[in-house]
C-alpha positions in Angstrom: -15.7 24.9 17.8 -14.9 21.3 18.3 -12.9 19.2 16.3 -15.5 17.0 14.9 -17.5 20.6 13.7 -13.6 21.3 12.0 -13.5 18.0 11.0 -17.1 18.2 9.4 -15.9 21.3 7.5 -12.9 20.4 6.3 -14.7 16.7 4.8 -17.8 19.5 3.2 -15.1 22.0 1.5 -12.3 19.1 0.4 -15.9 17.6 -0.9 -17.2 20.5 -2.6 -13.7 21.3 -4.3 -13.8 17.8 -6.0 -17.4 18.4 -7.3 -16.2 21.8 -8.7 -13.1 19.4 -10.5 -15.8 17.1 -12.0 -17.9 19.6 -13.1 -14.8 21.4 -14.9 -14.0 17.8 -16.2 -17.3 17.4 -18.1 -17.1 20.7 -19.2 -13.9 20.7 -20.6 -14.0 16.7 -21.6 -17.3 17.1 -23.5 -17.8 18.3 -26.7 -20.7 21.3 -26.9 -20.7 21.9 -23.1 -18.1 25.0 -23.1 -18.0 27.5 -25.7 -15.5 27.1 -27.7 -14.1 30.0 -29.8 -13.6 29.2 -33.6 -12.8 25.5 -32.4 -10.6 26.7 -29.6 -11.3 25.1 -26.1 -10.0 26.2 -22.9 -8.7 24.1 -20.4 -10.4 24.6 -17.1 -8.4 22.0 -14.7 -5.1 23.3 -14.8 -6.5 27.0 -13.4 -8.6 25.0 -10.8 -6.2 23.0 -9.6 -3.4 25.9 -9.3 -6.6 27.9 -7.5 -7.2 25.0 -5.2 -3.7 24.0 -4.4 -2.6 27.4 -3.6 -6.3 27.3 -0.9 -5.8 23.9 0.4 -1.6 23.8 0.2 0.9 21.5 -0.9 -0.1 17.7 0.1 -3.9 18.2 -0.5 -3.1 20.1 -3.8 -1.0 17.4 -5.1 -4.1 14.9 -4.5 -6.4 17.2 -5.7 -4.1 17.6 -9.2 -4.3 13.3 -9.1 -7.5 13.4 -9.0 -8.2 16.5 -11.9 -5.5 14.9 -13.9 -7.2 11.2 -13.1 -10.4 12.9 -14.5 -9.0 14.1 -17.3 -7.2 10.8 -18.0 -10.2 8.9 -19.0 -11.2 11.4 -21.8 -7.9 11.7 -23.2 -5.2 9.5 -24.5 -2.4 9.9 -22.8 -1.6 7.4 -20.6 -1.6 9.0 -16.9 0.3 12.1 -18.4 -2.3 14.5 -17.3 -2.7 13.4 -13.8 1.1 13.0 -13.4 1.3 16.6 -14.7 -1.3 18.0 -12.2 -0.6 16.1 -9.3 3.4 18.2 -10.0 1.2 21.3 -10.7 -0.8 21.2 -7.4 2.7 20.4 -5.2 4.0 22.9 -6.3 1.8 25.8 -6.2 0.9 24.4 -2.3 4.7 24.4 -2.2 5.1 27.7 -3.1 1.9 29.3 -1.4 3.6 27.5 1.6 7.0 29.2 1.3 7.5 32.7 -1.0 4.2 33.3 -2.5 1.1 35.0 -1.1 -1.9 34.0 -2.0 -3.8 36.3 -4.5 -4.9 36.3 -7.9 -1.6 38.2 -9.3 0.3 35.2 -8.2 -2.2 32.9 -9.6 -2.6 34.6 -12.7 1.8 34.1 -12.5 1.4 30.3 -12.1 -1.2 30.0 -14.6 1.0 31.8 -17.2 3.6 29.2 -16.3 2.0 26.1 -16.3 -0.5 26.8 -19.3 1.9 27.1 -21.6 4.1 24.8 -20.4 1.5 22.0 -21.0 -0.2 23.7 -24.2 3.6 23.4 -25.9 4.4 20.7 -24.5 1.8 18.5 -25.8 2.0 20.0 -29.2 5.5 19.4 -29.2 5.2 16.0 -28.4 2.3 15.3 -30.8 3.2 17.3 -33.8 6.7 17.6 -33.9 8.1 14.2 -32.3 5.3 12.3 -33.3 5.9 13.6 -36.8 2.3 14.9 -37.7 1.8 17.9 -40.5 0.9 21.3 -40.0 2.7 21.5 -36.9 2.8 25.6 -37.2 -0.5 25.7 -38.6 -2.2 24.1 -35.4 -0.1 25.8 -32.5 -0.5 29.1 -34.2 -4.6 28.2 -34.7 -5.2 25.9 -31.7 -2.6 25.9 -29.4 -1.6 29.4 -28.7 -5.5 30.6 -28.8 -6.0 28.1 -26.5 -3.7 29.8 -23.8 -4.8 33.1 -23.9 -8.8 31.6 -23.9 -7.5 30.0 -20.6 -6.1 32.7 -19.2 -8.5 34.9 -19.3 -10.8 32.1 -17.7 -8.6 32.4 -14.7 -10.4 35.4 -12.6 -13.7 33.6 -12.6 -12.1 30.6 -11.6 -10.2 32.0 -8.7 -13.1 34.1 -7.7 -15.5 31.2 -7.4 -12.5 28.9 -5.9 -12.3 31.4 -3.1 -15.8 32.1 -2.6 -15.9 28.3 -1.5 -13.3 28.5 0.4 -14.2 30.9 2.5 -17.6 29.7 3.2 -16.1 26.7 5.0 -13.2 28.4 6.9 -14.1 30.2 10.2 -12.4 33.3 10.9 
């Protein structure tokens, strides 16, 4: 295969993983086009980006989480948080792939346990209990914490369909 046939590929797959961002984006940015379960919504970027870093590696998973957390951005208030949080989620899950991990869905299921909850609490904390708002309990024992297990389940699918991309654009 010559290297403008690679290069072709790689430009189609990088391509088609950012289309699969921005449709997760609208998804999970817009109200009524996810389920949502009693009022709890899942957050479908940080399982694709873990997915797609630990596929396409540190540098192009950190981008990847800039532009997920970019997307995210302009629905949210937050001020760059999201992307600054994703682009640190996608380096390190290349980083790790990379170095001790293997890549399978037991380890991504691992890094989305991780990171989930790490940015389910921590936005709740920040909100609720530094910003001083009431029912701080109330909404991480209704919203938050439903919200993690909602998007861990969600992970499989994700993974599954991640791969399945992946692997039509890599040659054996």
């Amino acid at each position: 295969m010559t290297m403008e046939t690679e290069r072709k590929k790689l430009i189609l797959r990088r391509g088609s993983l950012a289309l699969i961002l921005l449709v997760l984006s609208v998804l999970q940015n817009t109200e009524g086009f996810f389920p949502q379960i009693f009022g709890v919504r899942a957050l479908l970027l940080i399982p694709a980006v873990i997915c797609i870093a630990m596929f396409e590696r540190d540098v192009a998973g950190m981008f990847f989480g800039l532009f997920a957390g970019a997307l995210w951005d302009m629905h949210a208030s937050g001020a760059s948080f999201n992307a600054l949080f994703l682009l640190t989620v996608g380096f390190i899950c290349g980083t790790l792939i990379n170095t001790i991990m293997r890549n399978n869905i037991v380890t991504a299921l691992l890094l989305t346990v991780i990171f989930v909850p790490v940015y389910e609490i921590g936005y709740w904390f920040f909100h609720y209990i530094v910003g001083g708002l009431d029912m701080a309990a109330f909404m991480l024992w209704r919203y938050y914490l439903p919200g993690i297990a909602y998007t861990i389940v969600l992970l499989p699918v994700t993974f599954i369909f991640i791969r399945a991309v992946e692997k039509i654009f890599v040659e054996e």
